[in-house]
C-alpha positions in Angstrom: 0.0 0.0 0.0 1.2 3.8 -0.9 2.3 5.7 1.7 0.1 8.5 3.1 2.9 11.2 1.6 3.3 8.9 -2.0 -1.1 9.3 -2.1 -0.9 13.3 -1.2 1.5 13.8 -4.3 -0.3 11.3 -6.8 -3.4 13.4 -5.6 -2.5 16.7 -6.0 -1.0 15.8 -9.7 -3.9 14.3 -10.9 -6.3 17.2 -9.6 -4.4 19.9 -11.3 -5.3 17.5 -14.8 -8.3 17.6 -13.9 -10.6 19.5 -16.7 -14.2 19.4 -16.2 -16.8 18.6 -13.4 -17.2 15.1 -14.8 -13.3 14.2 -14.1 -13.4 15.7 -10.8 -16.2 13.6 -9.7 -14.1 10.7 -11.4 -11.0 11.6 -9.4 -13.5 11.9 -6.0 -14.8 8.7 -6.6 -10.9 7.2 -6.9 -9.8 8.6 -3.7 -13.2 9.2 -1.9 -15.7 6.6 -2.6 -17.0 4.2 -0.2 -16.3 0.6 -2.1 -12.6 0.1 -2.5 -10.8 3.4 -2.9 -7.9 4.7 -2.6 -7.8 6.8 0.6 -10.8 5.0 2.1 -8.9 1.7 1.9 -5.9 3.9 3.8 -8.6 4.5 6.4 -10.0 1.2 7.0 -6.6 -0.6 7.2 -5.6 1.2 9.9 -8.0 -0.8 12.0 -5.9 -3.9 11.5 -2.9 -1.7 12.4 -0.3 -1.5 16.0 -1.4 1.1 18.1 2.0 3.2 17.5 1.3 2.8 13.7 -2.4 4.1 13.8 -1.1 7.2 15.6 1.4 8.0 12.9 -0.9 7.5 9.8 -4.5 8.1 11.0 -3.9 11.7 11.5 -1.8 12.2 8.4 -4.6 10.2 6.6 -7.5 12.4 7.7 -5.6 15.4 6.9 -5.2 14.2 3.2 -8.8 13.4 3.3 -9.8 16.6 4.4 -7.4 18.6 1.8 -9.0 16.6 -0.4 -12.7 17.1 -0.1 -11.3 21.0 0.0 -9.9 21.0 -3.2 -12.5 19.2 -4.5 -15.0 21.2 -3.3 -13.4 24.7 -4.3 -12.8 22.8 -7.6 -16.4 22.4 -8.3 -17.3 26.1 -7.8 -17.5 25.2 -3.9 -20.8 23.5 -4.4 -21.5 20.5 -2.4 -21.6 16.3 -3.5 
């Protein structure tokens, strides 16, 4: 699994491709969604993590998460999903 910093950078490149409303949504879906995405599945495997090793990567995680739904957000004329 990609590191919290490797998913940030792959992130942030990809949303400055992004060209219309229907990509975004395509790119929230990728790192977003519920089923099987990329930062979600970051999220949930934390549960199955040491202690010391949640405490490292559950913050970081939630702070990409919320950067994310920022961007994505101000992306798509700040209008909400």
């Amino acid at each position: 699994m990609a590191s919290v910093a490797e998913l940030k950078k792959s992130f942030f490149a990809e949303i400055d491709k992004v060209g219309n409303r229907e990509d975004l949504e395509k790119l929230r879906v990728k790192y977003l969604g519920r089923e099987k995405r990329i930062l979600t599945a970051v999220l949930r495997s934390l549960d199955g993590m040491p202690l010391a090793k949640r405490k490292e990567l559950g913050p970081q995680a939630q702070e990409l998460k919320r950067e994310a739904e920022k961007l994505l957000s101000n992306r798509n004329g700040g209008s909400a999903n």
